[in-house]
Every structure is written in structure tokens, then in C-alpha cells.
NUMAR-789981 format. One line per 10 residues: their letters; for each residue z, x, y of N, C-alpha, C. Coordinates in pm, whole numbers, always signed. Layout:
BEGIN
A	Z X Y Z X Y Z X Y; ...;
//
This chain:
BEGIN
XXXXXXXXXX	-3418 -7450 +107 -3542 -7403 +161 -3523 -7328 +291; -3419 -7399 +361 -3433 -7285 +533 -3327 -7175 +468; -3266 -7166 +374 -3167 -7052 +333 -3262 -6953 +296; -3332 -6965 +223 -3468 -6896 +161 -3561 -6872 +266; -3590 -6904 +367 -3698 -6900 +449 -3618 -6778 +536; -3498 -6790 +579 -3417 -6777 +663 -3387 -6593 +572; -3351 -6606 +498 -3352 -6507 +414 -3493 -6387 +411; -3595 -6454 +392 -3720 -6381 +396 -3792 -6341 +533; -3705 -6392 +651 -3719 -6321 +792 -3624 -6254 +786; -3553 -6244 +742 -3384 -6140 +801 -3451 -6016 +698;
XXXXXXXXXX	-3497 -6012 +587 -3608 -5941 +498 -3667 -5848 +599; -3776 -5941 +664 -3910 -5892 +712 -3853 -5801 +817; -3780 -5866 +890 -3715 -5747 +988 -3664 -5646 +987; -3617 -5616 +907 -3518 -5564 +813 -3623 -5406 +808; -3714 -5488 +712 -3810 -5378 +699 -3887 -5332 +822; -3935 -5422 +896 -4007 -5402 +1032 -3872 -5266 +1115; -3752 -5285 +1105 -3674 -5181 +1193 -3686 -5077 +1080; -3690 -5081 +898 -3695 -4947 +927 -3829 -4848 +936; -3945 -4915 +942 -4080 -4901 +946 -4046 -4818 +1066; -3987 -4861 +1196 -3958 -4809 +1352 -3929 -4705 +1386;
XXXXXXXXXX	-3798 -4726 +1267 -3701 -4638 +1268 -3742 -4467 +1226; -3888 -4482 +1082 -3921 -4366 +1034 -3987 -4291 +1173; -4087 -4360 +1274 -4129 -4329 +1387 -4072 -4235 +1491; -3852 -4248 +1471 -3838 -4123 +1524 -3857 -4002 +1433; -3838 -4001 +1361 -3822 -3882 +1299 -3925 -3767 +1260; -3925 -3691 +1251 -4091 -3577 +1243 -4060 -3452 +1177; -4148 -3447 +1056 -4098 -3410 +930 -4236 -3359 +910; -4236 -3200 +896 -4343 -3103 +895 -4396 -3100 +744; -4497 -3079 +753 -4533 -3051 +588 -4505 -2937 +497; -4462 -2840 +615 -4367 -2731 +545 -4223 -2704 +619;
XXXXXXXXXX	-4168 -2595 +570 -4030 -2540 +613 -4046 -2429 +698; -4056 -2449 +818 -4079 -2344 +907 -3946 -2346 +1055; -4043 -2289 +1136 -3980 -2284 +1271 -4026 -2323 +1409; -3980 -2423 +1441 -4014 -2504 +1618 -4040 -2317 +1690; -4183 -2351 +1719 -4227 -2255 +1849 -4227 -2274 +1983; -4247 -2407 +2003 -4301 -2458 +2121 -4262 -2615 +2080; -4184 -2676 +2193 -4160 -2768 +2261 -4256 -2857 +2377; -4332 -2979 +2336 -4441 -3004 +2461 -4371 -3117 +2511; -4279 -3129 +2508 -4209 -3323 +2507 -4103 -3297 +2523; -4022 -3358 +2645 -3841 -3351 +2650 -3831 -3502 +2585;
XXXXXXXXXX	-3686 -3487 +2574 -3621 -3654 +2539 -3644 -3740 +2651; -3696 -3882 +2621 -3732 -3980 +2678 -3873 -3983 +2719; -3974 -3877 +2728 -4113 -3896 +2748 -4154 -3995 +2653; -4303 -4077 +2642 -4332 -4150 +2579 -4417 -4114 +2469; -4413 -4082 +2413 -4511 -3967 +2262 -4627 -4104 +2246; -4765 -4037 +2257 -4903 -4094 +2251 -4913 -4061 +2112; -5040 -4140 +2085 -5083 -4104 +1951 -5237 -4004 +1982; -5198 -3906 +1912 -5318 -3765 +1904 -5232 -3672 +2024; -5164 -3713 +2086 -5083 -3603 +2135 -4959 -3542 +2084; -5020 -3396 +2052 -4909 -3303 +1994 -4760 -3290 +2107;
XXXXXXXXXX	-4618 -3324 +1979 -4522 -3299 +2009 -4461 -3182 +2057; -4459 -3079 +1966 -4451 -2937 +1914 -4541 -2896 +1806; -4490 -2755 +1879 -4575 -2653 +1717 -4485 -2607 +1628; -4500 -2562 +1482 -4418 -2559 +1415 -4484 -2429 +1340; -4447 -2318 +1312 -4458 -2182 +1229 -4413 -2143 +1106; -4503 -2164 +1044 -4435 -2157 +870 -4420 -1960 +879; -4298 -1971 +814 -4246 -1819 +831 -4286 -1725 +719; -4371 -1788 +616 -4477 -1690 +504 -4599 -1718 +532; -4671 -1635 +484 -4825 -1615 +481 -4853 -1606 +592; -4767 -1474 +698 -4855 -1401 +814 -4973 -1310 +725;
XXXXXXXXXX	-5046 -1267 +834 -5192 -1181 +822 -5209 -1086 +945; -5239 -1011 +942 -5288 -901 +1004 -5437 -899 +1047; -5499 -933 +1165 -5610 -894 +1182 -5666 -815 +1268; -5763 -738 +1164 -5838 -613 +1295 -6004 -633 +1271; -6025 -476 +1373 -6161 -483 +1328 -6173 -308 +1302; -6301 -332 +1166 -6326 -179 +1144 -6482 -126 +1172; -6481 -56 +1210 -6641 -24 +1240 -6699 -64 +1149; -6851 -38 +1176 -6924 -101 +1012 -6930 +20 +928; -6946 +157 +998 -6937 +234 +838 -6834 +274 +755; -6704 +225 +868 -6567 +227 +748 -6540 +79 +691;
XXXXXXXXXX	-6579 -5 +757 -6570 -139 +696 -6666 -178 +540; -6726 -48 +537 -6810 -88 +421 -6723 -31 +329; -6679 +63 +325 -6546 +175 +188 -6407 +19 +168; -6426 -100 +281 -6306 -155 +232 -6357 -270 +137; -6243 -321 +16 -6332 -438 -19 -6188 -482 -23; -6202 -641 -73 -6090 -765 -87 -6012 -763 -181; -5892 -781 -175 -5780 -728 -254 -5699 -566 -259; -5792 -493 -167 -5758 -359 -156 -5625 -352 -98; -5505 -293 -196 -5350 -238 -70 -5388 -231 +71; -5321 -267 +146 -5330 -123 +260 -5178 -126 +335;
XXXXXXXXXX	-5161 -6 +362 -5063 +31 +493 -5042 -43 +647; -4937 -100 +594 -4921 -176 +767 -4784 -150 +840; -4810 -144 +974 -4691 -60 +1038 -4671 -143 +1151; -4597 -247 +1164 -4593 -339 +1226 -4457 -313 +1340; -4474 -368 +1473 -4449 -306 +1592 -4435 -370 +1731; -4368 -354 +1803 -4388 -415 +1982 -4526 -374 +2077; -4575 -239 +2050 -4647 -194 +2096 -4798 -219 +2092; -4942 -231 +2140 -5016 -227 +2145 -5106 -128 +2036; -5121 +3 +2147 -5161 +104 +2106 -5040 +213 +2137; -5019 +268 +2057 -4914 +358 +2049 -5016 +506 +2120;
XXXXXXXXXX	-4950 +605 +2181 -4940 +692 +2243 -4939 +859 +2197; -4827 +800 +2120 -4811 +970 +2079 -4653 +965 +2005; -4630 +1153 +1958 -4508 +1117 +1912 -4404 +989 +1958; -4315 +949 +1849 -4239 +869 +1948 -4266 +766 +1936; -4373 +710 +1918 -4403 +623 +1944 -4370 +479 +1832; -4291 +526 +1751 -4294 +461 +1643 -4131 +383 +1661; -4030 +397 +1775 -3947 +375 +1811 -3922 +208 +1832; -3879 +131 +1747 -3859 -11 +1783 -3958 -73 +1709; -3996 +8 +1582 -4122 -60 +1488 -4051 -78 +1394; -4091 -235 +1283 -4031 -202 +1173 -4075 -129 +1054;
XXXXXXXXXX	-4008 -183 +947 -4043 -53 +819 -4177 -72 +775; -4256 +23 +744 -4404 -6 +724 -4403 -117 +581; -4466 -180 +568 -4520 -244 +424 -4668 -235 +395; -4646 -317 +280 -4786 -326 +183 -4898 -415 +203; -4965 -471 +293 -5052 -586 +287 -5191 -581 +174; -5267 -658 +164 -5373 -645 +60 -5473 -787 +141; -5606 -670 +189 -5732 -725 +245 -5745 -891 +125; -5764 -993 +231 -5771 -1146 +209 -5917 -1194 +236; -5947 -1126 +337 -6096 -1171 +378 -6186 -1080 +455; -6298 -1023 +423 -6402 -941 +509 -6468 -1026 +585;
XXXXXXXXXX	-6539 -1002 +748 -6625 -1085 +810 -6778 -1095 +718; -6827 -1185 +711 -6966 -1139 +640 -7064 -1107 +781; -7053 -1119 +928 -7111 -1112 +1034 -7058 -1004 +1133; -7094 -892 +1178 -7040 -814 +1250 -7081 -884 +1404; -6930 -867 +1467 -6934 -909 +1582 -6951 -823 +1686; -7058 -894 +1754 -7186 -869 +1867 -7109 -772 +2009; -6980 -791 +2019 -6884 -714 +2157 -6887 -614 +2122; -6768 -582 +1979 -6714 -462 +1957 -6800 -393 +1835; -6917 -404 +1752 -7002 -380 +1678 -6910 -290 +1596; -6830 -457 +1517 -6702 -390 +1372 -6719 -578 +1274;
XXXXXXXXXX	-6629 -534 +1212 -6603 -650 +1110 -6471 -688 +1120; -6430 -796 +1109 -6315 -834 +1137 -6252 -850 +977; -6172 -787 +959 -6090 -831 +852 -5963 -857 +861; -5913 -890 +783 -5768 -1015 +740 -5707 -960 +628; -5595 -890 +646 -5458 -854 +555 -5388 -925 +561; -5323 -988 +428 -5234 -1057 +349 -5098 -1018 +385; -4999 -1053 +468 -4895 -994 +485 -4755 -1013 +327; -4670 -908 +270 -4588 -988 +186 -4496 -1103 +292; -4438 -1200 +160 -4390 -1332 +249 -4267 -1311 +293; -4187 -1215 +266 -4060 -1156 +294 -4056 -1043 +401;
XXXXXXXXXX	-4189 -1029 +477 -4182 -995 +618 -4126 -1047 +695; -4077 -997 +801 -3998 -1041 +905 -4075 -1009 +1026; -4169 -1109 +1079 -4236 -1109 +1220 -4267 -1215 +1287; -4316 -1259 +1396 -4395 -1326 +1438 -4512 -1336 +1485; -4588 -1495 +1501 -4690 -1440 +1535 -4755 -1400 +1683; -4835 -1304 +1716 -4915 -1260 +1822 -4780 -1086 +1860; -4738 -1072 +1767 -4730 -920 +1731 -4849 -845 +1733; -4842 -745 +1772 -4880 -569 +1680 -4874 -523 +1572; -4988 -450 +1479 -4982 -385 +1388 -5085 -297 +1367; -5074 -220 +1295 -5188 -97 +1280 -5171 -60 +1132;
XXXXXXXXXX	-5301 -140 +1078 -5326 -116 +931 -5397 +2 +900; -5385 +114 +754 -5425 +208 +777 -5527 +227 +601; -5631 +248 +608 -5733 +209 +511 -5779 +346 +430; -5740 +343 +351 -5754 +458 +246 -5903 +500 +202; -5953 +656 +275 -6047 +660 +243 -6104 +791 +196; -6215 +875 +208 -6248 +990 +172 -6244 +1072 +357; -6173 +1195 +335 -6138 +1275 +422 -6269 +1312 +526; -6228 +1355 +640 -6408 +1423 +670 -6329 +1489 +831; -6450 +1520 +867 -6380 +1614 +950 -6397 +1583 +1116; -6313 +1592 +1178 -6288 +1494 +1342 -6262 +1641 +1411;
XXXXXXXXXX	-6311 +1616 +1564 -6272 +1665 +1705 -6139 +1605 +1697; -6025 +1696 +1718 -5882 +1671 +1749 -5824 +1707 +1869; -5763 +1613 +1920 -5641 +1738 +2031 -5497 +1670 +2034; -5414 +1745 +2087 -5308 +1697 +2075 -5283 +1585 +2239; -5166 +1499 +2127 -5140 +1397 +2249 -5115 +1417 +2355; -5031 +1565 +2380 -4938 +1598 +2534 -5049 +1605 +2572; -5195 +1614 +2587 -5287 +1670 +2673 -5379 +1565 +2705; -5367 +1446 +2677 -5410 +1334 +2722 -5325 +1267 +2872; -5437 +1229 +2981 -5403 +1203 +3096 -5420 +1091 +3107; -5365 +964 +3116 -5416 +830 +3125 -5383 +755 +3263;
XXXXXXXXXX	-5522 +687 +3306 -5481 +637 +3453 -5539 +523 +3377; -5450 +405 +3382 -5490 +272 +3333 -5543 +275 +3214; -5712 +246 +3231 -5750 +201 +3073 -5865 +348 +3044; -5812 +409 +3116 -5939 +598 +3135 -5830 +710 +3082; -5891 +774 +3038 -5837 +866 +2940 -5910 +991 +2973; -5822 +1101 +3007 -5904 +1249 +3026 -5808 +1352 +2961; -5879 +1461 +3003 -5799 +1565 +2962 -5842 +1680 +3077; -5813 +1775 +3134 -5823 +1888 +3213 -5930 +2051 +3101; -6010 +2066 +3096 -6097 +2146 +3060 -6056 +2291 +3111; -6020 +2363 +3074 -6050 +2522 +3158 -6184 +2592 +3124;
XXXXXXXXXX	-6250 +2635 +3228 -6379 +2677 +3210 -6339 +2872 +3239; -6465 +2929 +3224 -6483 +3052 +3230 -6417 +3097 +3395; -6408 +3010 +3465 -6366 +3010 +3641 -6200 +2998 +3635; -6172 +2975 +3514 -6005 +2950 +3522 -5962 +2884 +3587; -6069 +2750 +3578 -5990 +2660 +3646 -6004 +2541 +3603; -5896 +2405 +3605 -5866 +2273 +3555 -5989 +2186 +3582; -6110 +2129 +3500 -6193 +2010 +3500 -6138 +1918 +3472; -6110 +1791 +3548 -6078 +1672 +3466 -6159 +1617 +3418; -6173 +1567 +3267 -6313 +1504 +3188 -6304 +1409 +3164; -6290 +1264 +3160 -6303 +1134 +3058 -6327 +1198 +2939;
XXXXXXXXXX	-6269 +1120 +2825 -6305 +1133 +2714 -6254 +1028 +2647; -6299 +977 +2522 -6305 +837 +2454 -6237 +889 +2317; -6099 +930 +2330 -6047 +888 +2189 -5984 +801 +2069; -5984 +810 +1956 -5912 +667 +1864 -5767 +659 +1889; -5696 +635 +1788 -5567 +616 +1839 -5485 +714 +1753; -5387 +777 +1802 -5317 +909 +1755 -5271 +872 +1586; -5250 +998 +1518 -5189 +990 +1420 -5122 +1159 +1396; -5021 +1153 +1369 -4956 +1274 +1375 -4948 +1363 +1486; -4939 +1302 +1597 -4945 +1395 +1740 -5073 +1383 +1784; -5187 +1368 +1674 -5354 +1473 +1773 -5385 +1335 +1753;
XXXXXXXXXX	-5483 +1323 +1865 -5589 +1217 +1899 -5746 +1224 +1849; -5821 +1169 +1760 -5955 +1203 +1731 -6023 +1201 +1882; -6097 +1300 +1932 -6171 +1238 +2064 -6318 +1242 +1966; -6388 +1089 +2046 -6521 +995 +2005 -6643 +1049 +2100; -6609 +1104 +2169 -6677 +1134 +2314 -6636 +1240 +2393; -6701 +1290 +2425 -6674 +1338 +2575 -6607 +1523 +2576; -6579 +1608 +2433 -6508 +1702 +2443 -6607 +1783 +2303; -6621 +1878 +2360 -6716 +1962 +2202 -6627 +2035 +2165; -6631 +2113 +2036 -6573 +2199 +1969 -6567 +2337 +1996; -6476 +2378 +2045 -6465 +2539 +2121 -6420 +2512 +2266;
XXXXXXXXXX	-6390 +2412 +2340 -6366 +2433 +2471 -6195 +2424 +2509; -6174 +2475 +2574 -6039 +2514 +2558 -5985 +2385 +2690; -5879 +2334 +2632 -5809 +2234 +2710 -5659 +2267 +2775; -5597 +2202 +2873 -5467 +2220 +2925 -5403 +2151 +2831; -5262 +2195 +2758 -5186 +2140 +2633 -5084 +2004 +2698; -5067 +2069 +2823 -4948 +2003 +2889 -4970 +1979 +3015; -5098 +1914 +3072 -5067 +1890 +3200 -4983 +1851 +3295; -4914 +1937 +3396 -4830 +1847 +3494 -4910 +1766 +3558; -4795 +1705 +3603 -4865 +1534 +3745 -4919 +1615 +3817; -4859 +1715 +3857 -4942 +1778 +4000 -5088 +1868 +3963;
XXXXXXXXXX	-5103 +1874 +3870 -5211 +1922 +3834 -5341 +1874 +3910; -5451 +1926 +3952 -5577 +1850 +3991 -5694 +1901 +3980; -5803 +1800 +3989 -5948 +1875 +3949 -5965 +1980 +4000; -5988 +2128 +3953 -6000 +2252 +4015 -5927 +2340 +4046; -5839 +2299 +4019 -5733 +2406 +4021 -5719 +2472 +3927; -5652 +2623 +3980 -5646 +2721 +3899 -5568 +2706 +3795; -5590 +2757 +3684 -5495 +2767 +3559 -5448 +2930 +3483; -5335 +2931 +3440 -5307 +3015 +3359 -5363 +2992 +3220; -5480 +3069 +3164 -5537 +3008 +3014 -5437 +3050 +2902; -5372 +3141 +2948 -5261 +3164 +2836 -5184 +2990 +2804;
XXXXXXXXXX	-5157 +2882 +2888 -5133 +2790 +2899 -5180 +2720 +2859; -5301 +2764 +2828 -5380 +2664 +2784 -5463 +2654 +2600; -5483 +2574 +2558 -5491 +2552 +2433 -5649 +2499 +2373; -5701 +2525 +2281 -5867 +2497 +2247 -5872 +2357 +2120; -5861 +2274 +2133 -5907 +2159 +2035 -5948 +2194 +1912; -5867 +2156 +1828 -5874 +2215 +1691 -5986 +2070 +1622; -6007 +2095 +1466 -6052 +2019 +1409 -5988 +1921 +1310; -5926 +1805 +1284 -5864 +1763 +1224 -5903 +1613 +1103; -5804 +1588 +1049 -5933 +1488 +958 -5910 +1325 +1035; -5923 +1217 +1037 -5957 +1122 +1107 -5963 +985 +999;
XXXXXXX	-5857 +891 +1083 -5805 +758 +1032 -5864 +698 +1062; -5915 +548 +998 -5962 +449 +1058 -5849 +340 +1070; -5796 +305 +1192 -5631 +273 +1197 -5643 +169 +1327; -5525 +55 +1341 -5527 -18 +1434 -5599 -142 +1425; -5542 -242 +1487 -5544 -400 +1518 -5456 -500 +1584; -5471 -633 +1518 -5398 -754 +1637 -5352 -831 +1562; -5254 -857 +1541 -5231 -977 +1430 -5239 -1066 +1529;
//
């Protein structure tokens, strides 16, 4: 009887250490990758307090927002073009330097609520699972639609001080206006401008730094804003 008794504690313990024992160990529900570390060795791990984060390396997504009257031409399951990248908003030629190879994503989810800031829809591209990124990257998805016709200019002629955007105007006085103007984001060199520049006014192609409001210009130098057709392009993963 105490052999048996004696037996069924050396048991219980037995199991009680390895019950303990599973307690170190931490075993994700998928196969991913440690992002973040919140705990060195020897802290005391609480219960409801996160250890680390862990990043499953398929099923990234792409999200942007599209205005509402191009957000209506997109629906769910649609291809689209994604050009994934270090950069924000890209600039101009060039700019494609340190991006990787474009792929295929396919729209996962439309907002059913347009949001109240930027008055667009947020949608969600399906990334393939054999991408190679992480998350809180750049990308600029590009949405296949019917052509139409945009205010263009080329990139060299965009002046940017921070988050303001102009261009230098030559008027009948032959001389440099600096204007604000609100354009999308480049595609093939020219910039759609949204604001701020009409059709027929002739712009500086290449402003130098030293250039300034009012000053004289050579108009031979200078170049008139053509018309070009216009992407609905850009987002945040």
C-alpha cells in the first residue's frame, strides 16, 4: 500500500513538472516571424500580458483609399497592379529605384462607408503569398479603368517646400509666378495637377533654386502644360 501510494505521488508530480514545464515554451498558432520582443530573460511574464509579436509571412494586403467616383469602377476580386517599395510618394523619374518587382494583387474588401477626413473608400488588396515584404511598407496599387482626359505637367517643374507644391507660371510680363498647385502622384514623368493650373498657361520646365517670384524669364525656356490621361494610383499597406 505505501509502494502504491508512494508510486501515485512520484506520478502526480511527475505530471505537475511537466504541466510547468509546457509554461516555458510559446508556440504560435502559425509559422511566422518574432517582430518585436516586450520581455528580456528573467522578467516575470503576467497573465494577459503580451510577450512578443509574431508575423505570419503570407496573407499581406495592401491598403488604400480611392475617391468615391473611381472607387465605384472597382469591385472585389478585381486583379490589380501593385508596385511595392521604400518610398512614400514617389517623385518623378527615378523614382522606382530600390522597389521591388511589381505583382498581381486582387481587391479582398471594399469600405461599405466612405471616410469622413479624406472623402474615399478604403480598400484592401490581397497580396500573392510568395511576396517578399513587410509590414508598414509602401505600395501603389494601380486600378484599371476607362481613359479620360487630365491637366498634365511634367515632374522637373514641380517645386516642393515640405508638404506645398508649386510651379513658376510665366505670364505675358515674362516673368516667373510662383503658384501652389495640388497635384496626384506622377506616372510616366507628368504629374496630373487637381488644382490650381488651367490649360494654356505656360510654365518654367526646369526651375533653378535660384529662381524667384518675379523674376524675369527666358519663355523660350519655358514650356505650356500639356493634356494627359490620368491614374487613380497610390496607398499604405
Amino acid at each position: 500500500g505505501a509502494a502504491k501510494g508512494g508510486l501515485e505521488a512520484a506520478n502526480a508530480a511527475a505530471e505537475a513538472a511537466r504541466v510547468m514545464a509546457t509554461y516555458a515554451v510559446l508556440t504560435a498558432p502559425f509559422a511566422g516571424v518574432v517582430t518585436e520582443k516586450l520581455v528580456e530573460p528573467g522578467n516575470m511574464a503576467s497573465p494577459g500580458v503580451p510577450l512578443m509579436s509574431v508575423e505570419d509571412t503570407r496573407g499581406f494586403r495592401l491598403e488604400t483609399r480611392v475617391d468615391e467616383s473611381r472607387a465605384a469602377l472597382v469591385s472585389v476580386g478585381e486583379p490589380v497592379d501593385v508596385a511595392l517599395g521604400a518610398t512614400e510618394e514617389p517623385a518623378g523619374p527615378g523614382d522606382d529605384a530600390g522597389r521591388l518587382p511589381a505583382v498581381t494583387g486582387k481587391v479582398s474588401e471594399i469600405a461599405r462607408a466612405l471616410d469622413p477626413g479624406s472623402h474615399a473608400f478604403l480598400i484592401k488588396i490581397a497580396l500573392p503569398d510568395e511576396v517578399s515584404v513587410r509590414s508598414g511598407m509602401y505600395g501603389r496599387a494601380r486600378f484599371a479603368g476607362p481613359a479620360r482626359q487630365a491637366l498634365a505637367v511634367p515632374v522637373s517643374s514641380l517645386v516642393r517646400h515640405g508638404q506645398l507644391v508649386s510651379v513658376f507660371v510665366v505670364g505675358e510680363d515674362n516673368r516667373a509666378r510662383m503658384r501652389l498647385v495640388n497635384v496626384a502622384a506622377a506616372d510616366g514623368g507628368r504629374a496630373e495637377v487637381l488644382a490650381g493650373l488651367d490649360a494654356g498657361e505656360t510654365i518654367v520646365l526646369n526651375p533653378p533654386p535660384a529662381l524667384t517670384d518675379g523674376a524675369p524669364v527666358n519663355r523660350r525656356a519655358a514650356v505650356a502644360p500639356a493634356p494627359g490621361a490620368g491614374a487613380a494610383e497610390g496607398g499604405r499597406r
